[in-house]
N, C-alpha and C positions, 0 to 999 in steps of 0.2 A: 587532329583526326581522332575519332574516337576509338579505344582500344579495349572493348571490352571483350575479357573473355568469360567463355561458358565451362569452361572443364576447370575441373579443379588440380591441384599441384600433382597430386597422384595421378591422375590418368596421364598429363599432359607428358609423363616416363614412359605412358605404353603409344601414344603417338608418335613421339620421335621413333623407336622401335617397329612397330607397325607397319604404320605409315610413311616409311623413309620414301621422298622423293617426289608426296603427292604435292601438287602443287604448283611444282617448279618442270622449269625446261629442261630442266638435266643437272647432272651432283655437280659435277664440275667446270670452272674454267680457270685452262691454265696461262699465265701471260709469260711470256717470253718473249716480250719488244724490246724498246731501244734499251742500247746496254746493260741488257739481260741475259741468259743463256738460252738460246730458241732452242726448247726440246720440244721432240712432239709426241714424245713416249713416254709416260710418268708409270711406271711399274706396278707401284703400291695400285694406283687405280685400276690396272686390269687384274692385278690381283684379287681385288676386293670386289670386282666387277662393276664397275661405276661407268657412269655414260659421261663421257669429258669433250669437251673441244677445246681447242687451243689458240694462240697466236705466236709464231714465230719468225717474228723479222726482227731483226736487231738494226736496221736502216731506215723505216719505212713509217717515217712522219705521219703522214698524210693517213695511210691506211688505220695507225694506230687511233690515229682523233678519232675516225669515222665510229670506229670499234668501240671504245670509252665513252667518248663526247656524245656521239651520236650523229645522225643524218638524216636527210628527208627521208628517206627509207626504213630509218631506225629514230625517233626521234631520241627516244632516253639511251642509248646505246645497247650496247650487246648484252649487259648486267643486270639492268633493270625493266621490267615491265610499266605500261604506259603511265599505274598508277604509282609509281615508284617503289614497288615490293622489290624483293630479290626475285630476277631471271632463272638465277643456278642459286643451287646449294650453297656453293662454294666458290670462294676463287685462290687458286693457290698463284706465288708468286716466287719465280727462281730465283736463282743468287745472280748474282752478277755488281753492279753500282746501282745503288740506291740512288745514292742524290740525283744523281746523272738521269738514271729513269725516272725520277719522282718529277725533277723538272721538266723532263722532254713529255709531262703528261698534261700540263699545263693544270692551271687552277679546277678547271672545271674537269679534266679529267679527274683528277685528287677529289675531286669534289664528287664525283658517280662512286667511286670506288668507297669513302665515308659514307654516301646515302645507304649504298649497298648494306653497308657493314651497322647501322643504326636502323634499319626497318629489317634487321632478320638474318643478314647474307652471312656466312660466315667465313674466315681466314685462315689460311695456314701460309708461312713464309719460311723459305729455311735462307739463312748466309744474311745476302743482300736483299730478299723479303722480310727478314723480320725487322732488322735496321728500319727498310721504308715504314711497316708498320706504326712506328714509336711517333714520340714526340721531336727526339733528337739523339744529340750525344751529349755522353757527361761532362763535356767540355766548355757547353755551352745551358747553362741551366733555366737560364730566365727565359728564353727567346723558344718556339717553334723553329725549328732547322725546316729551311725553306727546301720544297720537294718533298716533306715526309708527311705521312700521312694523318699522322697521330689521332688513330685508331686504339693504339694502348698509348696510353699518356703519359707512361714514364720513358726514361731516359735507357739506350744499350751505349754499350763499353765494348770498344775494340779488342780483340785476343791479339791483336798482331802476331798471329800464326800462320804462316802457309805453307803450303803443299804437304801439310802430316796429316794423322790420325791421331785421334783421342779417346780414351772411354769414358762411357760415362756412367754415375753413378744415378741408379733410379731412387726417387724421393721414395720413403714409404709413404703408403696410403696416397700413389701416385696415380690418377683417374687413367692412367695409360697399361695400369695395370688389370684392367676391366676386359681388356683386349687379347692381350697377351703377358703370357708368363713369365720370355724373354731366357727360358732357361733356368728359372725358378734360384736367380743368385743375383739378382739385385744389380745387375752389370748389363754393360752394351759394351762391348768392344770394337777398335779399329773404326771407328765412325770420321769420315772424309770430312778435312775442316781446309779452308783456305781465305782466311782473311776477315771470317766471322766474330761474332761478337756475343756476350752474355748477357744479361737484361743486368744492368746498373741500380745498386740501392745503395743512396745517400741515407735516407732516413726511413720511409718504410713506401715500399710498392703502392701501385694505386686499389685502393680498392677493387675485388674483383679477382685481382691478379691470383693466380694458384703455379707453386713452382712443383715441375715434372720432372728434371732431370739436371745432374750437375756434372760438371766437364771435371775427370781425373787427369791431368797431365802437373804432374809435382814441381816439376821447372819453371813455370810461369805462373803470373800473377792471377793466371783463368781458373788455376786451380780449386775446385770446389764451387766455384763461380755458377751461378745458374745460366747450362746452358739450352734448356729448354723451357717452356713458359706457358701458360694459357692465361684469357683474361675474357670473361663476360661482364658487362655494366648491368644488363639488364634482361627480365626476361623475353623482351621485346627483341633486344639486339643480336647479330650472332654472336659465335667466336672465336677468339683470335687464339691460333695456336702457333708454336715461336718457337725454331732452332737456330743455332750460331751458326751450326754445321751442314753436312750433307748425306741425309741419308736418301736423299730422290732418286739419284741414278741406283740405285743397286737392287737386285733379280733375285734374293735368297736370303735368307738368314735373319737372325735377330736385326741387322742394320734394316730389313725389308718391313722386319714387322714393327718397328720406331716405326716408320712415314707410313704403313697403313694403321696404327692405332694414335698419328696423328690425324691422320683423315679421318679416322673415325668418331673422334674426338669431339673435332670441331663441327662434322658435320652431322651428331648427339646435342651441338647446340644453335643448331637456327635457332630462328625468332620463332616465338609463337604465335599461332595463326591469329589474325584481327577479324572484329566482327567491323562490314562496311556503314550498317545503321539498323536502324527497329521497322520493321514492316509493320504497316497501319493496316486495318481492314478498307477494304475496295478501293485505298489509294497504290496509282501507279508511283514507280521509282525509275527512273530515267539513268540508265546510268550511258550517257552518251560522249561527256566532258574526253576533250584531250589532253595530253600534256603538260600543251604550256597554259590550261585554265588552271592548275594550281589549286584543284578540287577531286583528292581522290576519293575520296567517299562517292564521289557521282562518274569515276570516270573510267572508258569501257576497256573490257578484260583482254588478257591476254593471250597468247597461245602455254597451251597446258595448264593454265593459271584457275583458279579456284576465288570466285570472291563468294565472303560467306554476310548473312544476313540474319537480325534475328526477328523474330513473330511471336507476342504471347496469344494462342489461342483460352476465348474464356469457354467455363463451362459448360455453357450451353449452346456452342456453337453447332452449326447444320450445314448442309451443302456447304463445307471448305473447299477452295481452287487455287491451287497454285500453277501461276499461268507466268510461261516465258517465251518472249518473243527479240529474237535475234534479227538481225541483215540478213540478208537472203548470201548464201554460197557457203554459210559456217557450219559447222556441228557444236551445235552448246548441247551441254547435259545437265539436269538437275535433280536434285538431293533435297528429301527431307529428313532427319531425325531430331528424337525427343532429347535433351539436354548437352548436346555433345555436338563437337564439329559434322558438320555430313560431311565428311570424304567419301567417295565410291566405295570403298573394302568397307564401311562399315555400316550405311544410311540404310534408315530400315524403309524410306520409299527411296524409288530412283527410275528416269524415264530416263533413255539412255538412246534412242531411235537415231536417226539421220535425220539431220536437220536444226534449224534454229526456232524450232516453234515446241516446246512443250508444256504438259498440264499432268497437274495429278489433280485428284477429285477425292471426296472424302464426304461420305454422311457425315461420320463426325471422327473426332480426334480427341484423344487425352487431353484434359488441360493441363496448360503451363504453356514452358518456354521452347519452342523448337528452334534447329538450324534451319535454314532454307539455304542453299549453296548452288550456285553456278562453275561450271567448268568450261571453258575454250578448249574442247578436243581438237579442235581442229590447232596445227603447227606446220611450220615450213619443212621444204624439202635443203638438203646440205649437199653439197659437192666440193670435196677434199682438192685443197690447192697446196704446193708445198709449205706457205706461209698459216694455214687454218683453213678455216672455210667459207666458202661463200653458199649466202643462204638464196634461193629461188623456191618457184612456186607460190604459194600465196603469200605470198612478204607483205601484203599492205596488215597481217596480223599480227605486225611487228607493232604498230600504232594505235592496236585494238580494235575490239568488236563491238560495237554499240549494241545494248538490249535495255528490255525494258523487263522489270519484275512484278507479281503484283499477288496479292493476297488476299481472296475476300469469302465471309461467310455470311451467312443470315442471323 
């Protein structure tokens, strides 16, 4: 796929910032399936005010494929949009057994959750999420421990600790200090640990890796042990943010502000947005492809979803048109600016009406390089079940919206 981007390093600090959340269907989802801990109230995120949906069955086979894997209804599942971007921001993943979950997700589940996490999506795991996160355990060095995601590619190390508290020591120059102060003493106390684990270094971390935070507990071999973690590969990819322990259930205090300046963290590092291709003069661009064609560059959008495009107009161009035309029942929106993503808050043109048919017009235009960008305003409707939600309403914008783009001047 081509991934060219138009902004440069610096701006791309005031996007994330800004723009938190265009794009995507919402910051969060959080899993709580089989042999996991089914919450359906993650704190930090109504603290921070994030838009979350969940899954909650710790039984529920079948439901969970549908949700990951996908279905006629959904084909890429709940995570991903048609062309395989991230859905959500985020997916956070509770404690409970890794391996246990990792298996009961089957290959190709494991397999949505990695697409997720390598075009953008980003991680946060505390206990039994960061364990799946990994490659394995230290126990077994050469081999992928089967179930796990590896996502961060080094190895975690069991605390063999449960049912205590620990504290922990903040790294300096710890990016979680960006967030919060913590009390201005370098400390987290009393943070809920049961059977969790520290990120294991035989020889050195994998590239990428940045350690946040270390478990004080003097009696054990965890001591000083990294027990918090973050890991990007790349600026494309999202990231992975990593605790042993449990700061998720808790409503107050420095343990509250740990898991929201992990969210906050990780969700500072989505991917960065991709350009789909280079618009030609007076050629149309089809983007109608599904799924399983295995052609995202040509395949159609999703709901809330943003594909962006770019166009060099030359100097002397006249009567410019940017003309987009959708399926009938959708609302798309579209976006021009000069050098820079068109996200809505910031495109210096935008037709924004009802409907799937728009144009801008132009005597003439600056030369150079513009975004042109599509949006699927249109999303489904949700109804809260105790397990998550079921989506109705226009659901077939689960599988995209076909349009066509086009760009032409004299």
């Amino acid at each position: 796929m081509l991934k060219k981007v138009l902004i440069t390093a610096a701006i791309i600090g005031f996007f994330h910032i800004s723009l938190s959340g265009q794009g995507f269907y919402k910051d969060i989802f959080m899993s709580g399936g089989i042999n996991l801990t089914s919450r359906e109230y993650l704190p930090a995120a109504r603290f921070l005010d994030l838009s979350i949906e969940f899954f909650a069955s710790p039984d529920d086979t079948l439901r969970q494929n549908k949700l990951f894997i996908g279905s006629d209804d959904n084909l890429n599942g709940v995570l991903l949009y048609p062309d395989g971007q991230p859905r959500f921001r985020m997916i956070y993943v509770n404690g409970g057994s890794a391996t246990s979950h990792g298996k009961s997700l089957d290959k190709e589940g494991r397999s949505r959750i990695y697409d997720f996490f390598k075009q953008g999506g980003s991680y946060v795991g505390t206990c039994a999420g960061a364990f799946l996160s990994s490659a394995g355990t230290e126990n077994n060095p050469l081999l992928l421990r089967e179930g796990y995601l590896n996502i961060w590619p080094g190895r975690t190390h069991t605390t063999g600790l449960r049912d205590s508290y620990t504290g922990m020591f903040i790294e300096e120059n710890s990016p979680l200090l960006k967030y919060f102060d913590f009390g201005g003493d370098m400390y987290i106390d009393s943070v809920r640990h049961n059977g969790g684990c520290y990120a294991f270094k035989d020889q050195n971390y994998p590239d990428g890796t940045e350690v946040l935070l270390r478990y004080d507990y003097p009696d054990r071999e965890m001591h000083e042990k990294v027990s918090t973690w973050a890991y990007k590969p790349s600026p494309f990819s999202g990231r992975v943010v990593n605790t042993g322990s449990h700061p998720e259930g808790v409503t107050s205090g420095e343990r509250l502000d740990l898991m929201a300046a992990m969210l906050l963290y990780a969700l500072d590092g989505t991917g960065e947005p991709v350009i789909k291709g280079e618009l030609q003069n007076n050629e149309i661009r089809e983007m109608i492809k599904s799924t399983g064609d295995n052609d995202p560059d040509f395949t159609k959008i999703g709901d809330k979803q943003y594909h962006h495009f770019e166009v060099s107009i030359p100097e002397d161009a006249k009567n410019i048109r940017v003309e987009l035309k959708g399926a009938y029942g959708y609302d798309l929106n579209l976006y021009l600016k000069k050098g820079d993503f068109a996200f809505k808050p910031v495109a210096d043109y935008k037709e924004i009406g009802l409907g799937s048919e728009k144009e801008l017009q132009f005597d003439t235009l600056e030369e150079g390089i513009w975004c042109v960008s599509v949006e699927c305003y249109t999303t489904v409707e949700t109804r809260q079940t105790e397990w998550g939600v079921i989506y109705i309403g226009k659901t077939e914008v689960l599988n995209g919206v076909p349009y066509t783009i086009m760009v032409s001047w004299d």
